[in-house]
PLY file of the C-alpha trace (Angstrom):
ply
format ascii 1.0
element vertex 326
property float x
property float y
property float z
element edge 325
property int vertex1
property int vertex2
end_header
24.52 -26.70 -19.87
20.79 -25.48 -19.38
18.45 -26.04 -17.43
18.54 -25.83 -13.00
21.61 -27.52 -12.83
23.72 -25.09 -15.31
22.06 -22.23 -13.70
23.75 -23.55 -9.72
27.48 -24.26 -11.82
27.37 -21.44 -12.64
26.29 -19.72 -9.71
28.89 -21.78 -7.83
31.58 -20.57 -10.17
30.90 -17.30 -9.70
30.88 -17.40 -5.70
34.10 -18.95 -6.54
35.92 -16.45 -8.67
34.82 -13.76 -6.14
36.27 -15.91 -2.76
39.28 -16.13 -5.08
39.53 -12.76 -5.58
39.49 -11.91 -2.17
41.93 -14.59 -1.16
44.55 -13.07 -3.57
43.59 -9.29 -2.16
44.37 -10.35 1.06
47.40 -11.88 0.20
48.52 -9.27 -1.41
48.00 -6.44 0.68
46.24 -7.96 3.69
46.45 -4.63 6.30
44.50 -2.73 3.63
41.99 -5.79 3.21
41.42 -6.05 6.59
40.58 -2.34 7.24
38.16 -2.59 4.18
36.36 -5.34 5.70
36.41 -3.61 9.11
35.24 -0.60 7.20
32.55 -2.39 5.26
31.42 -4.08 9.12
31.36 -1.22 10.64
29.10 0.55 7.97
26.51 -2.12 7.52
26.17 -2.35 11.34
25.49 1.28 11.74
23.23 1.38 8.87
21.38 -1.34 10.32
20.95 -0.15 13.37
19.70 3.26 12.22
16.95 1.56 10.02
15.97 -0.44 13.40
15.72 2.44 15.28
13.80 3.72 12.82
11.86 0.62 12.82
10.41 1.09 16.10
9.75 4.56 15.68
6.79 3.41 13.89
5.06 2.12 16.54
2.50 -0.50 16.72
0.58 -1.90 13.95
0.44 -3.69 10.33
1.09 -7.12 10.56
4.75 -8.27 11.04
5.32 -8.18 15.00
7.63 -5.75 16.54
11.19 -6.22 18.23
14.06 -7.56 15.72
12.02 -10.22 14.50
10.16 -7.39 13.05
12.65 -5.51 11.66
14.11 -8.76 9.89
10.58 -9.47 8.24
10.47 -6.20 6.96
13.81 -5.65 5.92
14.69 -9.29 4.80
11.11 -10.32 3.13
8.93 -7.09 2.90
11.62 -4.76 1.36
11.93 -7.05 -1.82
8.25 -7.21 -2.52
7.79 -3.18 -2.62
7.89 -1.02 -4.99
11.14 1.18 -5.63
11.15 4.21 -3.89
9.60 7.22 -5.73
7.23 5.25 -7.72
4.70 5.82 -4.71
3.84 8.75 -5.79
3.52 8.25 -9.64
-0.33 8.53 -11.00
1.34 6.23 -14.06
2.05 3.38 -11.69
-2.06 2.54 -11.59
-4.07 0.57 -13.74
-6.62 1.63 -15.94
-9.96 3.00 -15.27
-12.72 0.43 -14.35
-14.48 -0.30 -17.31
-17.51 -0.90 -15.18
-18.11 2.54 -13.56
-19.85 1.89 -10.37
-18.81 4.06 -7.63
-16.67 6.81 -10.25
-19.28 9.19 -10.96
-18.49 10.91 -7.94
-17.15 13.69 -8.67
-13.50 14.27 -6.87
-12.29 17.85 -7.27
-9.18 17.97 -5.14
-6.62 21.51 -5.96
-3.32 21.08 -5.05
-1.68 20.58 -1.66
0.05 22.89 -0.39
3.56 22.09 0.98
6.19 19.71 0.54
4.59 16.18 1.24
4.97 14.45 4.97
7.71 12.22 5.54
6.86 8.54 5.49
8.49 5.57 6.01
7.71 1.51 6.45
5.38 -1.16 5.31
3.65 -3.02 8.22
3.43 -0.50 9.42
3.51 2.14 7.18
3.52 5.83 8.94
3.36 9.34 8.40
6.57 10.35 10.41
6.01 14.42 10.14
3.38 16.94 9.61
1.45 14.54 11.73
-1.34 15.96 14.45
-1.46 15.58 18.19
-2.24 11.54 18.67
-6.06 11.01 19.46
-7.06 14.55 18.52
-10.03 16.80 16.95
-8.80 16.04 13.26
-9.17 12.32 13.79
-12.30 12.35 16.07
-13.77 14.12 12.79
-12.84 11.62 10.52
-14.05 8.93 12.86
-17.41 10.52 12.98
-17.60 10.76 9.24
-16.84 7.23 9.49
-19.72 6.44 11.64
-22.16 9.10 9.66
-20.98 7.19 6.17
-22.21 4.30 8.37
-25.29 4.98 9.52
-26.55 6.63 6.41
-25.54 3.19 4.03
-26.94 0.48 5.43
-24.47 -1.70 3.44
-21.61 0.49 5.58
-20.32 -0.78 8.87
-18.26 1.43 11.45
-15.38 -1.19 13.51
-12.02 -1.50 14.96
-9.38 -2.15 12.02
-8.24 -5.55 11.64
-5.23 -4.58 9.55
-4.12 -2.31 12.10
-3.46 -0.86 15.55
-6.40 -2.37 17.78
-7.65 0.87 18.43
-7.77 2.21 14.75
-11.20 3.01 13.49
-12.69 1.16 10.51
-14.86 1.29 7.67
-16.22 -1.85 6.18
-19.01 -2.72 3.37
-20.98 -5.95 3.37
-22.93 -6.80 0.25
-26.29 -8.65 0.66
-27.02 -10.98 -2.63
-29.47 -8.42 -3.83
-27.58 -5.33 -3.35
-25.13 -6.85 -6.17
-25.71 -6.03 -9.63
-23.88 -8.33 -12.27
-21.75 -5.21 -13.64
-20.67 -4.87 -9.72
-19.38 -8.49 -9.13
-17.41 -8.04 -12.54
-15.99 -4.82 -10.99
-12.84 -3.79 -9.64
-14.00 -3.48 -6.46
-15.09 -6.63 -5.74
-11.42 -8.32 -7.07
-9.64 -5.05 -4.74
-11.38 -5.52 -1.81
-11.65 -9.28 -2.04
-8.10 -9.69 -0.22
-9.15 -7.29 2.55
-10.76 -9.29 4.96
-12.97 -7.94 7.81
-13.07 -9.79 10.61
-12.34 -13.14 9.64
-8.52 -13.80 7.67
-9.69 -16.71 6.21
-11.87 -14.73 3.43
-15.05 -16.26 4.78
-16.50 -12.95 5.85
-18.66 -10.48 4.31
-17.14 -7.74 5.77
-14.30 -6.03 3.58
-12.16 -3.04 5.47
-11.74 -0.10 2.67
-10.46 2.73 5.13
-9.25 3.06 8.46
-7.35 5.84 10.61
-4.21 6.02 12.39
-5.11 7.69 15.29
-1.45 8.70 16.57
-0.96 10.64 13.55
-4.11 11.34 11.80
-3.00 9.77 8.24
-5.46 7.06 6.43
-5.06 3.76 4.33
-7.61 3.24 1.71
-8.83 1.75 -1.18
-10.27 4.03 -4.34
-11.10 3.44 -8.12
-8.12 4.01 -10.47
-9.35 7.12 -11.85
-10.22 8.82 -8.38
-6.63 7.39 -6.84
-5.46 9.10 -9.97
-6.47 12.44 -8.77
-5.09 11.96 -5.16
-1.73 11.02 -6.44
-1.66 13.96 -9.00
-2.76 16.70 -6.27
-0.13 15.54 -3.74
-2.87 14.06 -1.02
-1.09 11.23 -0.98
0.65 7.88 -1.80
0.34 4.02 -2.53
1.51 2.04 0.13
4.51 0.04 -1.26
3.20 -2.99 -1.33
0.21 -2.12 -2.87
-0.76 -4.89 -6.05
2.34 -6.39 -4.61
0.54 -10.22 -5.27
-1.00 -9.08 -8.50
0.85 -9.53 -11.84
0.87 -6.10 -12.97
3.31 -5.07 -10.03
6.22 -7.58 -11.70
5.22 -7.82 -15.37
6.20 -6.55 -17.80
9.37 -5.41 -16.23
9.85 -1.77 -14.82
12.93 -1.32 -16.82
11.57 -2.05 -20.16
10.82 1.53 -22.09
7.87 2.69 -21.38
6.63 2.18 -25.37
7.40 -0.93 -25.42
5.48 -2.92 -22.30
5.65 -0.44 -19.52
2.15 1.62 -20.13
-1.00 0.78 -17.76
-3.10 -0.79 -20.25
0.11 -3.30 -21.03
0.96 -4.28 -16.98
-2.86 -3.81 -15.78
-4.96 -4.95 -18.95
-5.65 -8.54 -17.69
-7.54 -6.96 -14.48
-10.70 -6.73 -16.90
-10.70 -10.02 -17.45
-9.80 -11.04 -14.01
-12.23 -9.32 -12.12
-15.04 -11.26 -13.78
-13.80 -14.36 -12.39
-14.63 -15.54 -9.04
-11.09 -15.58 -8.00
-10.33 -13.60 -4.73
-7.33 -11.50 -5.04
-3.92 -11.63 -2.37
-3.62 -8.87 0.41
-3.19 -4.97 -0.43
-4.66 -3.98 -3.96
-2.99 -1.58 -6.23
-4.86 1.37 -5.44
-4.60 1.21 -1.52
-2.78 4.21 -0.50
-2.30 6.12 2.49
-3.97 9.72 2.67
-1.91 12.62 4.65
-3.48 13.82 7.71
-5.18 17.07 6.99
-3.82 20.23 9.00
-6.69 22.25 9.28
-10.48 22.46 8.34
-9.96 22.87 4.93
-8.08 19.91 4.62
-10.32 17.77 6.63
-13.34 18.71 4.20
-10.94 17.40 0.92
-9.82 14.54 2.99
-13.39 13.77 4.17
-14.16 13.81 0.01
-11.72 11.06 -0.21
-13.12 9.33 2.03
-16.69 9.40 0.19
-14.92 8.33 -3.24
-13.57 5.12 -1.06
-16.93 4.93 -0.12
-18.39 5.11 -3.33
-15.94 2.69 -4.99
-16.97 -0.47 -2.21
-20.61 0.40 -2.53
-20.88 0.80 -6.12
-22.52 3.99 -5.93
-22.09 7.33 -4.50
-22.83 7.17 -0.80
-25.17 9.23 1.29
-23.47 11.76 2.70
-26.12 13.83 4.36
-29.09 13.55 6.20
0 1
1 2
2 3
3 4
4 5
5 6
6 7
7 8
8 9
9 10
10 11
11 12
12 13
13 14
14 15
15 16
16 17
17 18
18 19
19 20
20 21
21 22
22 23
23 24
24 25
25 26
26 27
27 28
28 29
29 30
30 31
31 32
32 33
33 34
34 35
35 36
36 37
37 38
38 39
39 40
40 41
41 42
42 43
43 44
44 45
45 46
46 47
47 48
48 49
49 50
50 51
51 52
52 53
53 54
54 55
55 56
56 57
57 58
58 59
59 60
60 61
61 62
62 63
63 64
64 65
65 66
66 67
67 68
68 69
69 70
70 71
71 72
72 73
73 74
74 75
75 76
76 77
77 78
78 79
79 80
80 81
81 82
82 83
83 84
84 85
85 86
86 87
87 88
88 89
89 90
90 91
91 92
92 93
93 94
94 95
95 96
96 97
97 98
98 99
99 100
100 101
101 102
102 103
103 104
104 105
105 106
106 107
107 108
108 109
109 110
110 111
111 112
112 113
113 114
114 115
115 116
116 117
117 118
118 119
119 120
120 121
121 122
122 123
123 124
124 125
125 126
126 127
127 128
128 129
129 130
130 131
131 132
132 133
133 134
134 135
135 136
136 137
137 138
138 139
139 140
140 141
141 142
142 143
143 144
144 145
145 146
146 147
147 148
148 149
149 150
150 151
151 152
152 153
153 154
154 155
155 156
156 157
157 158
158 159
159 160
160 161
161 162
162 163
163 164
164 165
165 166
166 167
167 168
168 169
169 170
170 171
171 172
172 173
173 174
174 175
175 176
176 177
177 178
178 179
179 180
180 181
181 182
182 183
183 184
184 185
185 186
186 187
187 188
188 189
189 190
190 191
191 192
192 193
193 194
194 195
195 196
196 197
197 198
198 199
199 200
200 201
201 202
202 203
203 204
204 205
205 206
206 207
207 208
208 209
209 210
210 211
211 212
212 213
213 214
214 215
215 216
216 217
217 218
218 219
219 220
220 221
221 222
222 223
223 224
224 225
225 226
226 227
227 228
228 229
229 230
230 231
231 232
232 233
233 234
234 235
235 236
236 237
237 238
238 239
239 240
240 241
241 242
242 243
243 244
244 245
245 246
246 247
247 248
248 249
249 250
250 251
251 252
252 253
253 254
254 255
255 256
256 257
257 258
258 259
259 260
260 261
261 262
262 263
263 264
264 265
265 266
266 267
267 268
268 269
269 270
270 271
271 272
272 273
273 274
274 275
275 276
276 277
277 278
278 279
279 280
280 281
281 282
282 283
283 284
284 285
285 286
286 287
287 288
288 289
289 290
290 291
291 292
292 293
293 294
294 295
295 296
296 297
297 298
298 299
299 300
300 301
301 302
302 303
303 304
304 305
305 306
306 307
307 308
308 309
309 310
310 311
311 312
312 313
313 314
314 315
315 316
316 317
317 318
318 319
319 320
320 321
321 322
322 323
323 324
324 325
């Protein structure tokens, strides 16, 4: 039998065979059941309460509340829309370049990064757990600044308090006026990216879309840059795509992940439709697939590469490369 009902048969036959299975375990030997099953408790409770503690570590933030209720939303519902583990950090997972250009000729010449990369952990919220800076301190002040320099040297830029974060986390947001729009930058990717990422007002109806913002407990960022420039970052170890990034789009599900790579798995096969997409009008769902977090830079020379990254985000919501100095 096909169809819905075949698929609960046999769905209820298999649920079936395994309570029988246990049934005749137990009868069999059922001193050496019952410790596995104690076993088995015992191991899923401790495991679960490590990943809560670890929960809360994170702090405030994101958008699933905190407590249990928390935890259960982002174990439960979260955990099953993310990407697997490891596949943060692969250039291969991104689509292909814009075919429209805007904000890509900025040049983003990033060497390597030295060190092992930061721990990180979580969704909403997603932190940087080590490597992190003193919370509130000179390395975030100078990205904030940048922030607000970016801001009042584009007059299409607007410095604010994140909406997708903390309360307290700096922002930076782009609002396009009508005539600031070319027709190549409404069929861009920017426009379908940043179109779920909405500044102040959920509902979409603002101008306003948030492309960066800073954690200021730990001096990490979450933004949103052009394939080929989110290429680089991922390639020179500055950082990683959030989990969940292009978790709504198509490309993050189909084709399927285990499928050989020469058959459907390349970019141009689980990304090609973007093209076509983005010259709809159709706004997209939540976190794009290039929104990644950035590490937090440990010194000056750091901050001056992660303060580049921040000009390519720039440059990718404007549509051009941004003024940058006075």
């Amino acid at each position: 039998m096909s169809g819905p009902t075949g698929a609960l048969k046999h769905v209820q036959s298999s649920m079936e065979s395994v309570a029988g299975l246990a049934k005749g375990l137990y009868a069999r030997a059922p001193a050496s059941t019952a410790t596995l099953l104690s076993l088995l408790l015992s191991y899923l409770i401790t495991t679960a309460r490590s990943d809560y503690v670890l929960y809360r570590s994170l702090g405030v933030g994101g958008l699933a509340p905190p407590g249990p209720i928390g935890w259960l939303v982002h174990t439960f519902i979260l955990r099953p829309l993310a990407m697997s583990s490891g596949r943060e950090k692969d250039p291969e997972r991104l689509p292909v370049s814009d075919e429209q250009v805007q904000g890509q000729s900025l040049s983003l010449d990033l060497p390597k990064r030295k060190g092992n990369a930061p721990f990180t952990f979580g969704l909403m919220p997603h932190r940087q757990l080590d490597q992190t800076l003193p919370e509130d301190g000179a390395m975030q002040k100078a990205l904030a600044s940048h922030f607000n320099k970016l801001a009042t040297l584009n007059i299409n830029l607007r410095p604010s308090i994140s909406v997708l974060e903390a309360h307290n986390s700096p922002s930076l947001q782009v609002q396009h006026s009508p005539k600031d729009i070319s027709p190549a930058q409404i069929r861009s990717y920017a426009r379908l990216f940043l179109s779920g990422l909405h500044a102040p007002r959920s509902d979409g109806s603002s101008p306003l879309k948030e492309f960066a913002h800073i954690h200021l407990h730990d001096g990490s960022l979450h933004l949103v840059l052009s394939p080929s420039h989110a290429r680089i970052v991922l390639a020179q170890g500055w950082g990683e795509l959030h989990r969940l990034a292009g978790a709504f789009y198509r490309g993050h599900w189909w084709p399927l992940l285990i499928l050989p790579k020469w058959l459907a798995n390349d970019a141009k096969a689980r990304w090609g439709y973007l093209a076509q997409r983005a010259q709809s009008s159709r706004k997209a769902a939540l976190l794009p697939p290039t929104y990644l977090m950035i590490y937090a830079p440990r010194d000056e020379e750091e901050l001056q590469h992660v303060k580049r990254i921040i000009d390519a985000a720039a440059a990718f919501a404007l549509g051009h490369e941004p003024i940058s100095e006075p």
